[in-house]
N, CA, C and O atoms as CSV, one atom per row, in Angstrom:
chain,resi,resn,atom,element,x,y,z
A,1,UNK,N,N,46.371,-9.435,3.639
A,1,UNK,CA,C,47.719,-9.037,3.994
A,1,UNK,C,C,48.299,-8.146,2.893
A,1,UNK,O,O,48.032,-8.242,1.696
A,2,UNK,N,N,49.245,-7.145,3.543
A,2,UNK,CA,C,49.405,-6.388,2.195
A,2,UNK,C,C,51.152,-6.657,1.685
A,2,UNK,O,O,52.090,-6.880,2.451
A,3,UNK,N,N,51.208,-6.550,0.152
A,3,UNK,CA,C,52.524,-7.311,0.184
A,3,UNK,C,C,53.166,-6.134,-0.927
A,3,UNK,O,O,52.570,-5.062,-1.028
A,4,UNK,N,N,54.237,-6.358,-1.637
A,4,UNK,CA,C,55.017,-5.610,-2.406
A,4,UNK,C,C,55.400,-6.632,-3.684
A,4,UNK,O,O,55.371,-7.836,-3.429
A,5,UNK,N,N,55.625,-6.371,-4.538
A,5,UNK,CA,C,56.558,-6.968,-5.236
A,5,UNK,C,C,57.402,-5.978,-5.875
A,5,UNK,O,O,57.176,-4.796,-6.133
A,6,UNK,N,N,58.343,-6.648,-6.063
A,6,UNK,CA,C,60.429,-6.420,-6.456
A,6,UNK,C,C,60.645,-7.363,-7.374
A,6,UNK,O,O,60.104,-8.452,-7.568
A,7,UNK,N,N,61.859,-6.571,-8.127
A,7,UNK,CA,C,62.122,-7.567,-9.257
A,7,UNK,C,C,64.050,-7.610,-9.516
A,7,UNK,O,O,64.833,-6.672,-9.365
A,8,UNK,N,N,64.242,-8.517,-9.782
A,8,UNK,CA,C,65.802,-8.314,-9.598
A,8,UNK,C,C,65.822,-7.785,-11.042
A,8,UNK,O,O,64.971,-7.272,-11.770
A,9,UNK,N,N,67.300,-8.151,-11.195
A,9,UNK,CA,C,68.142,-7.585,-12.581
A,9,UNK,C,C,67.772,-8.318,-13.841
A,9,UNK,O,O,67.933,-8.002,-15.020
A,10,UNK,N,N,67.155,-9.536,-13.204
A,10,UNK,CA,C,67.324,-10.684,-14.418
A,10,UNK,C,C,65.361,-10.338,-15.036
A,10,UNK,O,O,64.812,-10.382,-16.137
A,11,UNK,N,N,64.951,-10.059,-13.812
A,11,UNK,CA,C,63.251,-9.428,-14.057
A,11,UNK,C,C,62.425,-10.977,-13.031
A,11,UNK,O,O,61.597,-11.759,-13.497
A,12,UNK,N,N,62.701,-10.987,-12.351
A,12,UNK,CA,C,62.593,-11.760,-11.633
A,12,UNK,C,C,61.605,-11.532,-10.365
A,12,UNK,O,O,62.113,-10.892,-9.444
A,13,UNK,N,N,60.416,-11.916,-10.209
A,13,UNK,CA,C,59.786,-11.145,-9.358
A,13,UNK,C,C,59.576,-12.211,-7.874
A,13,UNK,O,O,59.569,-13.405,-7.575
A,14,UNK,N,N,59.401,-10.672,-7.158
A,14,UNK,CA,C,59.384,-11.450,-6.026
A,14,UNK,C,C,58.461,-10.490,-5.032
A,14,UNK,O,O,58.648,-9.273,-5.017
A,15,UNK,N,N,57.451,-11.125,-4.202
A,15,UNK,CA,C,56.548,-11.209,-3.605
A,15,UNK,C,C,57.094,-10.948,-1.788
A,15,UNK,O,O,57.833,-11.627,-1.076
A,16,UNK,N,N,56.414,-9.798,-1.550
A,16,UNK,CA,C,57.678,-9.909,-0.092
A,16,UNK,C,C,56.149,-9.461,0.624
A,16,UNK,O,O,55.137,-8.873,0.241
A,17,UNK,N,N,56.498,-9.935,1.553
A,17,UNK,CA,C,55.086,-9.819,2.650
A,17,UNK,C,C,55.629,-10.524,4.322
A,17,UNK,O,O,56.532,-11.360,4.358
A,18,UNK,N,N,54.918,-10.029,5.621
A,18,UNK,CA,C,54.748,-10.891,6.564
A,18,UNK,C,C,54.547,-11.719,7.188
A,18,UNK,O,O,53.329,-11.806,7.032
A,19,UNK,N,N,54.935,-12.854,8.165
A,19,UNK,CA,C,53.613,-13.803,8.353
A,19,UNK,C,C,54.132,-13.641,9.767
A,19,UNK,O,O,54.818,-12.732,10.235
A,20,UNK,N,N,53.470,-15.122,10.545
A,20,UNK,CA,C,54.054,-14.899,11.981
A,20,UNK,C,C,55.042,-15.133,12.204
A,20,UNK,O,O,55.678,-14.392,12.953
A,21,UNK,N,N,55.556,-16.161,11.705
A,21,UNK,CA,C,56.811,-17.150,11.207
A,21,UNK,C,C,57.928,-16.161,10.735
A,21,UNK,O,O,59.031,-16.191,11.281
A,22,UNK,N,N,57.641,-15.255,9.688
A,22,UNK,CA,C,59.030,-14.214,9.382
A,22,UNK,C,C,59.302,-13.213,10.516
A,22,UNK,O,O,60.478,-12.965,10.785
A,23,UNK,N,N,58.347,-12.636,11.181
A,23,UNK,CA,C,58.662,-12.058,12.399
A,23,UNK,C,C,59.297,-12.613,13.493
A,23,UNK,O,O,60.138,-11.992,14.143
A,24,UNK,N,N,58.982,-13.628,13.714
A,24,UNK,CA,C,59.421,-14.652,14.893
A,24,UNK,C,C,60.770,-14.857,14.359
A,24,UNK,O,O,61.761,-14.965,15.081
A,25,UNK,N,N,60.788,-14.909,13.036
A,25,UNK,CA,C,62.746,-15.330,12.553
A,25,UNK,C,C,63.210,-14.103,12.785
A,25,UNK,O,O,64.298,-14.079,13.362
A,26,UNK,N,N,62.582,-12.768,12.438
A,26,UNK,CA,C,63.598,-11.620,12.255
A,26,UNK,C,C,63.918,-11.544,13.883
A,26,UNK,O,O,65.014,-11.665,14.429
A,27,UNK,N,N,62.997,-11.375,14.312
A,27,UNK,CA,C,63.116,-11.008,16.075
A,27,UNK,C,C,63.841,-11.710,16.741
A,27,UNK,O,O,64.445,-11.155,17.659
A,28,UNK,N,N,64.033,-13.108,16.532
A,28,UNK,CA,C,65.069,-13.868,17.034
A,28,UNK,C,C,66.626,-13.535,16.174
A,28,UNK,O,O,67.703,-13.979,16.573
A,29,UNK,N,N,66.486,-12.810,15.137
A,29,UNK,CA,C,67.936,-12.521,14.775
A,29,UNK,C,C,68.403,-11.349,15.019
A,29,UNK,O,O,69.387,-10.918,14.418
A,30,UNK,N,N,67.581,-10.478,16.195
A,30,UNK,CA,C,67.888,-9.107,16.640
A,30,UNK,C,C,66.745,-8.319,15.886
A,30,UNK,O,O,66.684,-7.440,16.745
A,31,UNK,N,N,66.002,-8.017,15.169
A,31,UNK,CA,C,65.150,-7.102,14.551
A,31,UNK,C,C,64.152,-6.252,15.751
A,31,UNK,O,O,63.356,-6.767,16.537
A,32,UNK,N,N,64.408,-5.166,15.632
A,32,UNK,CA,C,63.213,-4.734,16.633
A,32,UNK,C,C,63.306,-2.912,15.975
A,32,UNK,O,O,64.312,-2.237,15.753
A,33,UNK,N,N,62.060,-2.606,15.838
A,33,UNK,CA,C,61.523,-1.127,16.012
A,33,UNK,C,C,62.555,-0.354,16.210
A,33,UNK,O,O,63.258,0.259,15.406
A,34,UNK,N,N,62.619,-0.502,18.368
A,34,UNK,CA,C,63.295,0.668,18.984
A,34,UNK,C,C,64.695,0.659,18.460
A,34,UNK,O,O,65.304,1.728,18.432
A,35,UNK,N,N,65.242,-0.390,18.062
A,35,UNK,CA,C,66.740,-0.168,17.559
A,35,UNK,C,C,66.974,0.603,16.161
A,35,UNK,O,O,68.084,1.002,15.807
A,36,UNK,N,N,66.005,0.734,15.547
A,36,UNK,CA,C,66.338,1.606,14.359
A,36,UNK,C,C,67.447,2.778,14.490
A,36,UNK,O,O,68.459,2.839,13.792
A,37,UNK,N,N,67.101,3.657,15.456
A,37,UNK,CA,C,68.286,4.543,15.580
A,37,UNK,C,C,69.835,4.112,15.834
A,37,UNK,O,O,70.789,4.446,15.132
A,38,UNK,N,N,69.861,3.491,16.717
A,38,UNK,CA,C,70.990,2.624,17.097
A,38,UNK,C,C,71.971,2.402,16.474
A,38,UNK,O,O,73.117,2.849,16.510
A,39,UNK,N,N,70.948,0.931,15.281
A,39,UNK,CA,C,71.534,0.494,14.371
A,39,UNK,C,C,71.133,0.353,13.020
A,39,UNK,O,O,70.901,-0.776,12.588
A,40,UNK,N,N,71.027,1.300,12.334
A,40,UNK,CA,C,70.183,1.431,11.283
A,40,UNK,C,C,70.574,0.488,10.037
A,40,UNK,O,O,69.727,0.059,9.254
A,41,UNK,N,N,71.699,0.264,9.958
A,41,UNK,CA,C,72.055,-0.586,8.354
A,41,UNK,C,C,71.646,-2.070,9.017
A,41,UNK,O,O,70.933,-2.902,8.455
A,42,UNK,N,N,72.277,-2.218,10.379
A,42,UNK,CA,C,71.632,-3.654,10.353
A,42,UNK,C,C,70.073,-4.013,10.677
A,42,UNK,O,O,69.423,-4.913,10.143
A,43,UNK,N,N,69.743,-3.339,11.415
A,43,UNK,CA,C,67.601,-3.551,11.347
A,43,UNK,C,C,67.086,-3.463,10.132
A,43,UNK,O,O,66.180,-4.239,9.828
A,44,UNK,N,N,67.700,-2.216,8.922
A,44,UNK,CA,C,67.151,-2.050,7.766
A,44,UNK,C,C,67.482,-3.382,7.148
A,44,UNK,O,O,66.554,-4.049,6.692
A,45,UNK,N,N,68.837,-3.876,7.083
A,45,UNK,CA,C,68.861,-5.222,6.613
A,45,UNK,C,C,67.768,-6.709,6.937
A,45,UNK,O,O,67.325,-7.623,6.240
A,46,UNK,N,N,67.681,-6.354,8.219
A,46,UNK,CA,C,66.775,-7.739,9.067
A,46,UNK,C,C,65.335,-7.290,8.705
A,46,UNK,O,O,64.583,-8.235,8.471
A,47,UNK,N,N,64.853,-6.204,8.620
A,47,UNK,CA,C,63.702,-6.291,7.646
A,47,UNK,C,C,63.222,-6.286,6.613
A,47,UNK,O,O,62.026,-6.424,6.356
A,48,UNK,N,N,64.564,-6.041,5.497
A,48,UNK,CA,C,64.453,-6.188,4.164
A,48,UNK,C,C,64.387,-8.029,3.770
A,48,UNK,O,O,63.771,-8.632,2.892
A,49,UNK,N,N,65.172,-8.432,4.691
A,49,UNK,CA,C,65.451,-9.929,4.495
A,49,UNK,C,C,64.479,-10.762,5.228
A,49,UNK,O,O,64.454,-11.993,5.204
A,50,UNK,N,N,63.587,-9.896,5.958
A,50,UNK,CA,C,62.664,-10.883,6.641
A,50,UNK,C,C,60.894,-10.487,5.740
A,50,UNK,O,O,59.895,-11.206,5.789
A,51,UNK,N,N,60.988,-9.620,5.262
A,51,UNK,CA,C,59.840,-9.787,4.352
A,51,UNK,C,C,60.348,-10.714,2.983
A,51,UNK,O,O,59.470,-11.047,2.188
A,52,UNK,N,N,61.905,-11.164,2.696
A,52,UNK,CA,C,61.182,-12.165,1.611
A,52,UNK,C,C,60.945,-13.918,2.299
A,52,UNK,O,O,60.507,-14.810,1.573
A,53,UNK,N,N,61.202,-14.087,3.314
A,53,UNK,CA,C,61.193,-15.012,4.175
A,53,UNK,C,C,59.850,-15.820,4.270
A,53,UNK,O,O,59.743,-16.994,4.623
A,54,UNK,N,N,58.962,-15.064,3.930
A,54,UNK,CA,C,57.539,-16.131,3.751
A,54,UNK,C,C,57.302,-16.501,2.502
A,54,UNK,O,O,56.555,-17.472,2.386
A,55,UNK,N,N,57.770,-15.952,1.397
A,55,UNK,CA,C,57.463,-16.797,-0.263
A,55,UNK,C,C,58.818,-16.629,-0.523
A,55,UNK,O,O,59.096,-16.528,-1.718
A,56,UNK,N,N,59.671,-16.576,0.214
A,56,UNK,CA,C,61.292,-16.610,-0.696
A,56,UNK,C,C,62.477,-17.180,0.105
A,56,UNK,O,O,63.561,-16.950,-0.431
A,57,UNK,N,N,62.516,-17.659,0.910
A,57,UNK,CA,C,62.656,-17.971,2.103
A,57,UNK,C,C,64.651,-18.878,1.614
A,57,UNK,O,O,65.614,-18.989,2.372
A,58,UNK,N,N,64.543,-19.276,0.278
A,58,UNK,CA,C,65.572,-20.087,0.078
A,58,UNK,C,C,66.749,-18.417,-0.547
A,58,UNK,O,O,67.977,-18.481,-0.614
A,59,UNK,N,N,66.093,-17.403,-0.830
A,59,UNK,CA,C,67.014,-16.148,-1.377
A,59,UNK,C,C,68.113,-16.059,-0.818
A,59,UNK,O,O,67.936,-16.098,0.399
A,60,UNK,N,N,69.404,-15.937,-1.140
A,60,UNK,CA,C,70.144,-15.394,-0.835
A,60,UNK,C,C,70.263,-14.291,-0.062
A,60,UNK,O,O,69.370,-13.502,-0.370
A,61,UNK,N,N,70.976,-13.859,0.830
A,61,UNK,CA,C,71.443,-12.417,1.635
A,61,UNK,C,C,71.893,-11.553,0.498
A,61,UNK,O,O,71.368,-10.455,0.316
A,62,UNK,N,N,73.046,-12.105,-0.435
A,62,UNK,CA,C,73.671,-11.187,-1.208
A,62,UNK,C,C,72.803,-11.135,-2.696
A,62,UNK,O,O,73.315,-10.426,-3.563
A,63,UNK,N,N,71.505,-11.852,-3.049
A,63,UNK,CA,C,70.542,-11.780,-3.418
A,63,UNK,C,C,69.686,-10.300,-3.710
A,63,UNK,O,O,69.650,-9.417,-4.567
A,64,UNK,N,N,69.135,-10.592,-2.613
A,64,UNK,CA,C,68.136,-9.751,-1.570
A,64,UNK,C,C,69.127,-8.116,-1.204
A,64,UNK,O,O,68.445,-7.093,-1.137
A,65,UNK,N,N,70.194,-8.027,-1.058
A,65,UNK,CA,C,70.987,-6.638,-1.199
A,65,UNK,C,C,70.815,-6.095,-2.078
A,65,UNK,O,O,70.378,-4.949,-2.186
A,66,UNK,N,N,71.291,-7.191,-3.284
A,66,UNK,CA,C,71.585,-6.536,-5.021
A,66,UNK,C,C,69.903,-5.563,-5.162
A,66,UNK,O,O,69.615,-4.410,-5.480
A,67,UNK,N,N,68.967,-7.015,-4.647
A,67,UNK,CA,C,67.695,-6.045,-5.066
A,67,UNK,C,C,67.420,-4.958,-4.125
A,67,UNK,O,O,66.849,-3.955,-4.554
A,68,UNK,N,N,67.749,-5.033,-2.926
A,68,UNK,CA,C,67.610,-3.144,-2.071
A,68,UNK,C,C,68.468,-2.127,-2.801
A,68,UNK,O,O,68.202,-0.943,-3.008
A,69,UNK,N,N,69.503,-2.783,-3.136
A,69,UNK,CA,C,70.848,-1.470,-3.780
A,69,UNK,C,C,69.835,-1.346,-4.772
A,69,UNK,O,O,69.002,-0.601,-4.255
A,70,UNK,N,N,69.446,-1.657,-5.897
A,70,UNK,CA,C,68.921,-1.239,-7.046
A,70,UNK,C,C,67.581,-0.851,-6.782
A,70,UNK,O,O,66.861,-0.749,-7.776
A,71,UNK,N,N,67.032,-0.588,-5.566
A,71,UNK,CA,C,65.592,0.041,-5.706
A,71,UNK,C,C,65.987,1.374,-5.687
A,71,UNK,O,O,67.083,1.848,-5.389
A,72,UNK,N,N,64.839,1.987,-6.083
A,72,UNK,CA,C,64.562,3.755,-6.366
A,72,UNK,C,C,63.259,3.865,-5.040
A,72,UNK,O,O,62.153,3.331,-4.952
A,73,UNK,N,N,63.862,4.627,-4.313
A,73,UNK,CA,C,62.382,5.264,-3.539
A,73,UNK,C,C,62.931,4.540,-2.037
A,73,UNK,O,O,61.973,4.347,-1.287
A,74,UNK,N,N,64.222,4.118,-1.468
A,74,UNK,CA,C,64.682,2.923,-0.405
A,74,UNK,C,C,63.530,4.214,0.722
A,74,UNK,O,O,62.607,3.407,0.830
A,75,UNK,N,N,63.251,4.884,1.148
A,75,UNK,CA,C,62.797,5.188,2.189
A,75,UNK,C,C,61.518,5.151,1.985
A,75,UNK,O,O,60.923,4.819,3.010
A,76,UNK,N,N,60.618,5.415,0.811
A,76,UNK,CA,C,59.438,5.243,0.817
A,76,UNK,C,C,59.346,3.800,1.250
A,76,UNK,O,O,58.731,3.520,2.279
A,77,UNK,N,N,59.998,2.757,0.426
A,77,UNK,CA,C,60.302,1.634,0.013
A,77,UNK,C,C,60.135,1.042,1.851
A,77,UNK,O,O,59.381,0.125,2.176
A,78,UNK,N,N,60.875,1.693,2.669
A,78,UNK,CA,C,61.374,0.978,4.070
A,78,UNK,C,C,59.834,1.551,4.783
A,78,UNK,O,O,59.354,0.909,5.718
A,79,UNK,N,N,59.394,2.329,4.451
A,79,UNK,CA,C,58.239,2.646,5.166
A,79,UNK,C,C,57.197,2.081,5.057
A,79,UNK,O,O,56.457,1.891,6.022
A,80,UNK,N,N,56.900,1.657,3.724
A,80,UNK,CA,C,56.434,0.409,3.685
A,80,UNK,C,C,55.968,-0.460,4.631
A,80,UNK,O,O,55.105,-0.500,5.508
A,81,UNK,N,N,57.338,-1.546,3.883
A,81,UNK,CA,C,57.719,-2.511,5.143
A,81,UNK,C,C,57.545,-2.416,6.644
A,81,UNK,O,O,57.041,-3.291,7.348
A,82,UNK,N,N,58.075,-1.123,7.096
A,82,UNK,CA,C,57.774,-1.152,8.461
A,82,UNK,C,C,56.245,-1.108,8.845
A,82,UNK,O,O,55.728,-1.617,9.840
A,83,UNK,N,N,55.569,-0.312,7.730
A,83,UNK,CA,C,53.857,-0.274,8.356
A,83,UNK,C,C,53.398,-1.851,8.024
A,83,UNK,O,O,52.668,-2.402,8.849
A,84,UNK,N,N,53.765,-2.495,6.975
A,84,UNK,CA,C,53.185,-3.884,6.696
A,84,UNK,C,C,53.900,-4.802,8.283
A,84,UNK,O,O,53.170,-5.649,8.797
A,85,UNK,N,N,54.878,-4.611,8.722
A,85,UNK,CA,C,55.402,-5.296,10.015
A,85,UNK,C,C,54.633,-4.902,10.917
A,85,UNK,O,O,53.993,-5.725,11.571
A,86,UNK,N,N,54.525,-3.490,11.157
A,86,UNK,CA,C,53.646,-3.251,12.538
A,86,UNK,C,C,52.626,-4.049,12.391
A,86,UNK,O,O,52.353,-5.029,13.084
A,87,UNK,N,N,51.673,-3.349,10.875
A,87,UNK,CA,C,50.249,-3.912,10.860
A,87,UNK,C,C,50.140,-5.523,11.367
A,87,UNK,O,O,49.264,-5.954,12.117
A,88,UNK,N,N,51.109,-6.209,10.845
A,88,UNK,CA,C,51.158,-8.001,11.186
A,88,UNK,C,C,51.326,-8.028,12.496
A,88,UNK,O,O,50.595,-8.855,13.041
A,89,UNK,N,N,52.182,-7.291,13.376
A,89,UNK,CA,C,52.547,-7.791,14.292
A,89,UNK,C,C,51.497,-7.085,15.492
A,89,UNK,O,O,51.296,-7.618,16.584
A,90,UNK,N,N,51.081,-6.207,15.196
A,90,UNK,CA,C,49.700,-5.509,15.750
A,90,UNK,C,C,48.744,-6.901,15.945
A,90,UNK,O,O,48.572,-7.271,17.106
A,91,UNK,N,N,48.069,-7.742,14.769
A,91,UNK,CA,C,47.335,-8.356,14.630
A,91,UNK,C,C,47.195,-10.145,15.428
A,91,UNK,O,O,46.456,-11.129,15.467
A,92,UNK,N,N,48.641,-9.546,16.006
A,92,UNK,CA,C,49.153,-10.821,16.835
A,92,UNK,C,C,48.441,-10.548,18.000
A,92,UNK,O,O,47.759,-11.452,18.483
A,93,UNK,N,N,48.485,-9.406,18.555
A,93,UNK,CA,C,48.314,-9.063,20.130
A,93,UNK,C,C,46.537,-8.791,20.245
A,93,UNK,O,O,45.994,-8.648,21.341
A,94,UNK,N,N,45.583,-8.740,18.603
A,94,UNK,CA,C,44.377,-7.995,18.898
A,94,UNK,C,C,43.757,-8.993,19.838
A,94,UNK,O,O,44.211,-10.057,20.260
A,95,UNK,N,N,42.514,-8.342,20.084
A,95,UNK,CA,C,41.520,-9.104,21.046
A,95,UNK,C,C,40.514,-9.836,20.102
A,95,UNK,O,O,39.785,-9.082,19.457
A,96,UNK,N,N,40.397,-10.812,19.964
A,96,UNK,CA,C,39.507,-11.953,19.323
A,96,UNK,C,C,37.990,-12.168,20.125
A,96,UNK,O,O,37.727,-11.535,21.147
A,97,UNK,N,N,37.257,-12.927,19.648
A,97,UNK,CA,C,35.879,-13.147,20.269
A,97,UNK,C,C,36.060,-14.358,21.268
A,97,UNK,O,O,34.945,-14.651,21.698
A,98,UNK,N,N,36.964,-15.111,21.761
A,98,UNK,CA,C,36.730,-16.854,21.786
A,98,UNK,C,C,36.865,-15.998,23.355
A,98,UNK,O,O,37.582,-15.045,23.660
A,99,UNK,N,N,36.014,-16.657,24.046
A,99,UNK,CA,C,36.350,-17.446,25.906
A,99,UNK,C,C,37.663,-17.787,26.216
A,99,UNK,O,O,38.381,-18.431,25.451
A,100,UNK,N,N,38.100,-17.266,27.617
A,100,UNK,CA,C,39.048,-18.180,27.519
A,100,UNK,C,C,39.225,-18.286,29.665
A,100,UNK,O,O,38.795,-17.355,30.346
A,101,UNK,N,N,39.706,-19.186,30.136
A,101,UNK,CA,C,39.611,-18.929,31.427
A,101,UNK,C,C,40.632,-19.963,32.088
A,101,UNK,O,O,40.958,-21.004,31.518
A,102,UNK,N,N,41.153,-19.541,33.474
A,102,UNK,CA,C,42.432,-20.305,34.107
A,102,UNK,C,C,42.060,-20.836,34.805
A,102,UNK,O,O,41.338,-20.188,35.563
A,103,UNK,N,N,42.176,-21.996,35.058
A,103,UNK,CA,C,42.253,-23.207,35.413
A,103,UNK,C,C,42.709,-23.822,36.839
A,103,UNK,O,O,42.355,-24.934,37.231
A,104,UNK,N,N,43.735,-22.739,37.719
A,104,UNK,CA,C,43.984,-23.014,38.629
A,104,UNK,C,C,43.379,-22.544,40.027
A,104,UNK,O,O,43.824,-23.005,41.078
């Protein structure tokens, strides 16, 4: 899995990555792709806050801002994130080897 690390003010590092579990939270709190145009400060928010959600999960909102306001590079930075989200959420839908068959 591919992840990032960030560091706050104090030097504080932090480990931000995907799982199924942070997607499933962001998406249930509105996060989606096609809305980027829409609504851009709030999706950019729901995915900044949902990659620290699998090793950081207790962070603060106003936390987790301080450290987006103080990054250098926020669009490289968001592009990122969005390819590490697709890539995870891609990996949900692939086709696996196992059998599988219905029953009715």
């Amino acid at each position: 899995m591919k992840q990032i690390t960030v560091s706050d003010e104090y030097g504080n590092k932090y480990r931000l990555e995907y799982t199924k579990n942070s997607i499933i939270r962001m998406e249930k709190a509105g996060f989606s792709l096609e809305k980027f145009n829409e609504s851009p400060v709030m999706q950019t928010m729901l995915l900044v806050q949902g990659a620290f959600v699998a090793n950081h999960s207790n962070t603060k909102p106003e936390t987790i801002d301080k450290i987006y306001a103080s990054l250098k590079n926020k669009e490289g930075f968001l592009k990122k994130l969005i390819e590490m989200y697709t890539e995870h959420s891609d990996k949900l839908v692939e086709e696996g080897n196992a059998d599988w068959e219905a029953n009715w």
